[in-house]
C-alpha positions in Angstrom: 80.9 -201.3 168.0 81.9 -203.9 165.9 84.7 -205.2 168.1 82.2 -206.9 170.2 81.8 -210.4 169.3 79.1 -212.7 167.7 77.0 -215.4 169.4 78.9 -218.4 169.2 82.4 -217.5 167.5 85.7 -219.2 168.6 87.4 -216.8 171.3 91.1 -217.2 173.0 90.7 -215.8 176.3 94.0 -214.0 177.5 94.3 -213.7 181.5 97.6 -212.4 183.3 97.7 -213.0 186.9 99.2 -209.7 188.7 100.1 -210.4 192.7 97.3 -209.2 195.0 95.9 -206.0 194.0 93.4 -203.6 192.2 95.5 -205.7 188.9 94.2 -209.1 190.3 91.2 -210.4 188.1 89.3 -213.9 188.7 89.9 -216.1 185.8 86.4 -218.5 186.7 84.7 -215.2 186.6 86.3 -214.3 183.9 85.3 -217.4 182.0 81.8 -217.3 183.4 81.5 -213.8 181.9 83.0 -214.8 178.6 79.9 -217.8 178.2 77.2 -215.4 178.9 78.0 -213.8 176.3 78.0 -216.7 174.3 81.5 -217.3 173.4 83.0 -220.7 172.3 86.3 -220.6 174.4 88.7 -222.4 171.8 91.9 -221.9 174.8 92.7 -220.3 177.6 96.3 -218.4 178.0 97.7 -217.5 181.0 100.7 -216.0 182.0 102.4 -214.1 185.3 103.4 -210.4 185.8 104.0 -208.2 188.2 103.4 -204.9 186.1 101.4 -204.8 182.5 103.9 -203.9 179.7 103.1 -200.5 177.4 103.4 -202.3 174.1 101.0 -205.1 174.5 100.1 -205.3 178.0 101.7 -208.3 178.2 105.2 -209.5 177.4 106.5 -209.8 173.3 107.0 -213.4 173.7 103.5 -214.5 174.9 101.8 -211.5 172.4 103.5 -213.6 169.6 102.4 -217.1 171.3 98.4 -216.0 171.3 99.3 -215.1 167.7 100.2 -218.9 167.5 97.1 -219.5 169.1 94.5 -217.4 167.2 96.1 -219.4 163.5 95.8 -222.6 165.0 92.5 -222.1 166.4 90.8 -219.9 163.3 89.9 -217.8 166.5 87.9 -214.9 165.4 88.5 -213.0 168.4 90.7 -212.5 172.0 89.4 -211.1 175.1 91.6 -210.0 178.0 90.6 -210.6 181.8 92.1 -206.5 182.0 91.5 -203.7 180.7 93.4 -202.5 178.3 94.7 -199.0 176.8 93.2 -197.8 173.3 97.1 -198.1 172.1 97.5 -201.6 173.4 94.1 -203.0 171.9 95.4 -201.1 168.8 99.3 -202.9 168.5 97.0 -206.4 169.7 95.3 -205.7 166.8 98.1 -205.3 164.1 100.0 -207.9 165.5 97.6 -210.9 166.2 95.1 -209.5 163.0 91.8 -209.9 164.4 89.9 -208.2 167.2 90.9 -207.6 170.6 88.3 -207.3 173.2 89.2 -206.3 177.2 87.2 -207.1 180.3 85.2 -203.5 180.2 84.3 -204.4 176.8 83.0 -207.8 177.3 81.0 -206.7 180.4 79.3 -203.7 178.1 78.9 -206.7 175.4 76.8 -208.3 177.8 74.9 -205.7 178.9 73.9 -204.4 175.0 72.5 -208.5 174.6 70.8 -208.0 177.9 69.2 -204.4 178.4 65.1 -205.1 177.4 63.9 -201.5 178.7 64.1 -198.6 176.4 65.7 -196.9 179.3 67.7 -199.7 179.9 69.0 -200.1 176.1 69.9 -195.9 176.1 71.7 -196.7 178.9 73.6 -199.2 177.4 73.9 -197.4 174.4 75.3 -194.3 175.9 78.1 -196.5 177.9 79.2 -198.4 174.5 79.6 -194.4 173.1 81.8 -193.2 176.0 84.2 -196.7 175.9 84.2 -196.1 172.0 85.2 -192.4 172.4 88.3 -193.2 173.4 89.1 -196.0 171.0 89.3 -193.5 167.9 92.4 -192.9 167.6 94.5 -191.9 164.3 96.6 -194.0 162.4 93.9 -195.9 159.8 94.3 -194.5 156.4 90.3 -193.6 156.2 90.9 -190.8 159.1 92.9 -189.2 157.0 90.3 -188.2 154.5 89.2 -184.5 153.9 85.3 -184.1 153.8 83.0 -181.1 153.8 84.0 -177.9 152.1 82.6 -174.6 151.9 79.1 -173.9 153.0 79.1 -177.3 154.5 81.3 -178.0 157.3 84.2 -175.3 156.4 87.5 -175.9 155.2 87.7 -180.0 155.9 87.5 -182.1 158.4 88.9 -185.6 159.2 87.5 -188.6 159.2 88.4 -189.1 162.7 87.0 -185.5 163.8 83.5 -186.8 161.9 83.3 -189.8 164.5 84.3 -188.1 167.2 81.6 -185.3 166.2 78.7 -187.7 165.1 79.6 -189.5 168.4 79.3 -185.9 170.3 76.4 -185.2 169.0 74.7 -188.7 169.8 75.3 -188.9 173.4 73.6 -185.7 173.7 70.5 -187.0 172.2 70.7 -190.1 174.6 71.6 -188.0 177.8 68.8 -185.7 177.3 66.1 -188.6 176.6 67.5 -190.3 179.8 66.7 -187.0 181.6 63.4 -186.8 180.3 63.2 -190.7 182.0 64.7 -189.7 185.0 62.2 -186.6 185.7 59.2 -189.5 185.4 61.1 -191.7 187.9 61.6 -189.1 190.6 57.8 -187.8 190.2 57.1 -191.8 190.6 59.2 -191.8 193.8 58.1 -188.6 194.9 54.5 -190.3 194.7 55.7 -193.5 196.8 57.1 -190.7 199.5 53.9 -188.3 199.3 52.2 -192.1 200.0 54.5 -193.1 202.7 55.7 -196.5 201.2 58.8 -197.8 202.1 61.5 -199.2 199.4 63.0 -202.5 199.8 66.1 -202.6 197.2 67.8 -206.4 196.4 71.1 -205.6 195.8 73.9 -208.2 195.5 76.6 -209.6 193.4 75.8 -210.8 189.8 74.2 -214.5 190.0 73.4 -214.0 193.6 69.9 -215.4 192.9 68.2 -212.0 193.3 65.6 -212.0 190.6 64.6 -215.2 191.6 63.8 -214.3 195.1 61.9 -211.1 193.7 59.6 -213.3 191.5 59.2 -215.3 195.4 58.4 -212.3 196.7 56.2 -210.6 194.4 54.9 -213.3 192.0 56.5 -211.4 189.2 57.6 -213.1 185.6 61.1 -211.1 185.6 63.5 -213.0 183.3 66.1 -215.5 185.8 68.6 -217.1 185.1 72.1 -219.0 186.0 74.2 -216.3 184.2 76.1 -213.0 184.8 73.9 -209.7 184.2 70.6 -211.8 183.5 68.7 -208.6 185.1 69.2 -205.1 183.7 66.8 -203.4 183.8 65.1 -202.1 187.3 61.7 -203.7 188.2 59.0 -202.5 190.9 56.3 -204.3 192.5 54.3 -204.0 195.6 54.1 -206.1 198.2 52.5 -206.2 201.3 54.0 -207.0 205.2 51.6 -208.1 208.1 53.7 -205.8 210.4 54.5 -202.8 207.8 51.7 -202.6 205.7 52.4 -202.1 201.8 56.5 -202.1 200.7 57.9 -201.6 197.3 60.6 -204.4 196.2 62.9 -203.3 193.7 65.0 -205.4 192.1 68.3 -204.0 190.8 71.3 -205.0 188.3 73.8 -207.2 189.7 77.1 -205.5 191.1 80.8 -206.8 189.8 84.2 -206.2 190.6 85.8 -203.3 188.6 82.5 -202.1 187.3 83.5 -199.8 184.2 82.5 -196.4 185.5 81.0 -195.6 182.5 78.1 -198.0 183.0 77.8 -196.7 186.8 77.5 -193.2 185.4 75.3 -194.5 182.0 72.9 -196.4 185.2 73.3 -193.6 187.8 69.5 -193.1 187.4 68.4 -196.6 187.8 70.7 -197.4 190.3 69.4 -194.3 192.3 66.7 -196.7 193.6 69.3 -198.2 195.5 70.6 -194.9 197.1 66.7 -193.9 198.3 66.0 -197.2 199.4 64.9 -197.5 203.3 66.3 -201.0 203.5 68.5 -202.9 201.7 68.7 -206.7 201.2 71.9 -207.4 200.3 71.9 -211.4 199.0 75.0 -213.7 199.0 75.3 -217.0 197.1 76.1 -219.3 200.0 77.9 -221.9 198.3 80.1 -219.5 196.0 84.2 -220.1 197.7 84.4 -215.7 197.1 81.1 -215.0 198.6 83.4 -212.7 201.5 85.2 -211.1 198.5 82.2 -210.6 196.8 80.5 -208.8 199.5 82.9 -206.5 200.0 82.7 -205.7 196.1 79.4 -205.0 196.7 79.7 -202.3 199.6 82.5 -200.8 197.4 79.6 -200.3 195.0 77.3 -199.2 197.1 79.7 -196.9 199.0 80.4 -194.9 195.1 76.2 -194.6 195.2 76.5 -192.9 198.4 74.3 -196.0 199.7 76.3 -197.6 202.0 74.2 -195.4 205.4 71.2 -197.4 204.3 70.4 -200.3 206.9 71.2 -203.7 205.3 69.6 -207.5 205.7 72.4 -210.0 204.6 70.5 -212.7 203.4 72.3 -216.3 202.6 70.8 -217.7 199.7 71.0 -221.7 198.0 71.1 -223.1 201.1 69.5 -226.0 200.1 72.9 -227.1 198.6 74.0 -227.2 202.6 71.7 -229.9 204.2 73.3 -229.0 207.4 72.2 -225.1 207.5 68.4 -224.4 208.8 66.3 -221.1 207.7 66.8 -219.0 210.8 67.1 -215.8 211.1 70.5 -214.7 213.2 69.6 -211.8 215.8 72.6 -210.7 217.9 72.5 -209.0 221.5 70.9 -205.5 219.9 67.6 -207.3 219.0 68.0 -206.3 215.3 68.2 -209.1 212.7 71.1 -209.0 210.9 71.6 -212.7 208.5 68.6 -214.6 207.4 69.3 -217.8 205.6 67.4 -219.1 202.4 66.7 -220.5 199.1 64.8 -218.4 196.8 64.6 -222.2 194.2 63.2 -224.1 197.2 60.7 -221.3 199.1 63.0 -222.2 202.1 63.1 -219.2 204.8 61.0 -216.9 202.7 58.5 -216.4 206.2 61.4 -215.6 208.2 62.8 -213.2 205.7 59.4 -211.5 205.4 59.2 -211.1 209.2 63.1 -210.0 209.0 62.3 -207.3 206.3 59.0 -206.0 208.4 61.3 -206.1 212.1 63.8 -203.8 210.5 61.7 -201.6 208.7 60.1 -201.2 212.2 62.4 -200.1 213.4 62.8 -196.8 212.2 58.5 -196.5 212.6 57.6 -194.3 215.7 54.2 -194.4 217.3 53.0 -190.6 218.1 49.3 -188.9 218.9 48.4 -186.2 216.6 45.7 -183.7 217.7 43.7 -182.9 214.2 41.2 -180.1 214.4 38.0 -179.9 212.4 39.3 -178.1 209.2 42.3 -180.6 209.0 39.7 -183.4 208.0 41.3 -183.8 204.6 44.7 -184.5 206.5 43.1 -187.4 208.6 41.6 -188.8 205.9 44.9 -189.1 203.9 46.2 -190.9 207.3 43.2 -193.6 207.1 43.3 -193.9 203.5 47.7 -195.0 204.3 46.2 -197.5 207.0 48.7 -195.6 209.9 46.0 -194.7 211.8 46.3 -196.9 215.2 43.1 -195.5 217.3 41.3 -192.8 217.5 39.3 -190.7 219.8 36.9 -187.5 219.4 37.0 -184.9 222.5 34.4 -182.9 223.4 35.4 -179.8 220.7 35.4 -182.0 217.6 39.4 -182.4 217.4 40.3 -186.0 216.2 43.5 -187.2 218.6 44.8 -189.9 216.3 47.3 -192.0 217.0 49.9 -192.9 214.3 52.6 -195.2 213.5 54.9 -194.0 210.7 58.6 -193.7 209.2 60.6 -190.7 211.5 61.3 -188.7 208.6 57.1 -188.3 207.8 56.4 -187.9 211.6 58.5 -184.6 211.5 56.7 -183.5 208.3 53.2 -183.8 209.7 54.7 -182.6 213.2 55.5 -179.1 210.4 52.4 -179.3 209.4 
């Protein structure tokens, strides 16, 4: 844990740029990522490969030039744009004498400053365990200690056979309390499904203005702000569409390229409000140059949550930096709305988005007639107290024939019942 660096301390940020590939990192993102979590960049060091080296990454020659760097800077700390293997960060470390950071370290950095939730910290918690897990690795002379003894832990044990064991033995703790979470959050969704509200998840790339549309939307207070990962944690609120009825927007964590896996797994549970969405509104910063990269990223993300058959509303957000562009809503020949244009700063195409969101939702409603009899009264009042019931008409044997507009999935289950 301590290589992950302090609020404010001189950094040299190290990036290598690979030819086009799963190597290829973006070094504004990379700088971007590197402010937010409060760095001072003292230099930036480039260089050109076409494979990483086993020693250091990258070749001897530039190793011994950031070395140059990090005296003549006092730099406290280097971060690499890639991530590195625990024996690389290790040589770094002898060789440049002072710590060595990658890209899937910075990014868990980021999220430990920015997790608020007590889910949302374990989370965080349990992916910094797993990345530290495999950066124990023998060589320092206080691994090589015995401890224990008879009655205690047997014979002896390592130093490094202690961490690895007190590491064990404290992601077991934190997987079972995130279970314990994760059984409230499915009873909670099981309630929204028993209730027949649909889930709206924003979904997007980091910075993509989401949490400032979901305040908009829902006249929430959840923390914004110009920087990567400034929402963590998962919030829901309820809103209400003039054409759907009451919807529950959930606001997610930002996606990124090369997402450690760890933190996918560590937020698997949050992030499953994605996968059970109904709809998703998948939000692109207009005027970013890789917003077509950057999308794609984002279904990569999606397609590892098994998300990627949920319907999707691209909207185009900060279009108030284009004059030229107008709020509409693009429909194509199928009648389905596909691109809505906006800016979540400027309340600009928030109606047509709302009316967007309710079409498509819509679209998977069906309109049947249900026959009730007497004795299923406490079935037709559930129906009223949803606010799906259309019209209704009484026969001449006291059987209600209701007529009902709801998601396909709930028709069949009242069409069991």
């Amino acid at each position: 844990m301590s290589n992950h660096p302090a609020s404010g301390e001189k950094v040299i940020l190290v990036h290598v740029d690979f030819p086009a590939g799963p190597m290829q990192e973006d070094l504004a993102e990379f700088c971007e990522l590197a402010n937010s979590a409060g760095a001072k960049i003292a230099t930036i060091i480039t260089t050109k490969k076409r494979a990483p080296e086993a020693k250091y990454f990258i070749g001897s020659g530039k190793a011994e030039e950031i070395r140059d760097a990090v005296i003549a800077h006092q730099a406290k700390l280097v971060i690499f744009n890639h991530s590195l293997s625990p024996a690389q960060e290790r040589n770094l470390n002898n060789l440049l004498r002072c710590r060595v950071l990658d890209r899937v370290g910075l990014i868990l950095d980021i999220f430990a400053q920015r997790a608020r939730s007590f889910e949302g910290q374990l989370q965080v918690e349990l992916a910094l365990l797993k990345h530290l897990s495999t950066r124990l690795i023998r060589g320092w002379t206080h691994l090589e200690r015995q401890r224990g003894g008879i009655g205690l832990r047997g014979p002896g044990e390592t130093q490094l056979e202690v961490d690895r064991r007190i590491i064990r033995t404290k992601m077991k703790t934190i997987n079972q309390r995130l279970a314990k979470i994760r059984k409230q959050r499915e009873q909670s969704r099981r309630a929204r499904q028993k209730a027949v509200i649909p889930t709206v998840a924003l979904v997007g790339y980091t910075n993509a203005g989401k949490s400032t549309l979901f305040n908009l939307l829902t006249g929430a207070n959840v923390y914004a702000a110009n920087q990567l990962f400034a929402t963590l944690d998962p919030t829901l609120r309820r809103i209400t569409s003039p054409q759907v009825g009451p919807i529950i927007l959930a606001d997610t964590v930002g996606f990124i390229r090369h997402l450690p896996p760890d933190l996918i797994a560590a937020f698997h549970a949050t992030l499953e409000e994605v996968s059970k969405a109904d709809l998703l509104l998948h939000l692109v910063d207009i005027h970013d140059e890789n917003k077509l990269f950057h999308a794609e990223q984002v279904n990569i993300v999606l397609q590892q949550l098994h998300a990627d058959h949920i319907p999707q509303l691209m909207v185009y957000n900060k279009i108030d930096l284009y004059p030229e562009l107008s709020p509409i809503a693009h429909t194509p020949i199928e009648k389905a709305v596909k691109k809505v244009f906006i800016s979540a700063t400027k309340n600009i195409g928030i109606e047509e988005l709302t009316i967007a969101i309710g079409s498509l939702l819509n679209c998977n409603m069906v309109e049947k007639t249900l026959v009730l009899r007497p004795k299923e009264a406490a079935l037709r009042a559930k129906l009223y107290q949803l606010g799906k019931v259309i019209a209704e008409q009484i026969d001449e044997q006291g059987n209600a024939h209701l007529t009902v507009r709801l998601p396909v999935h709930e028709m069949e289950k009242l069409r069991k019942q």
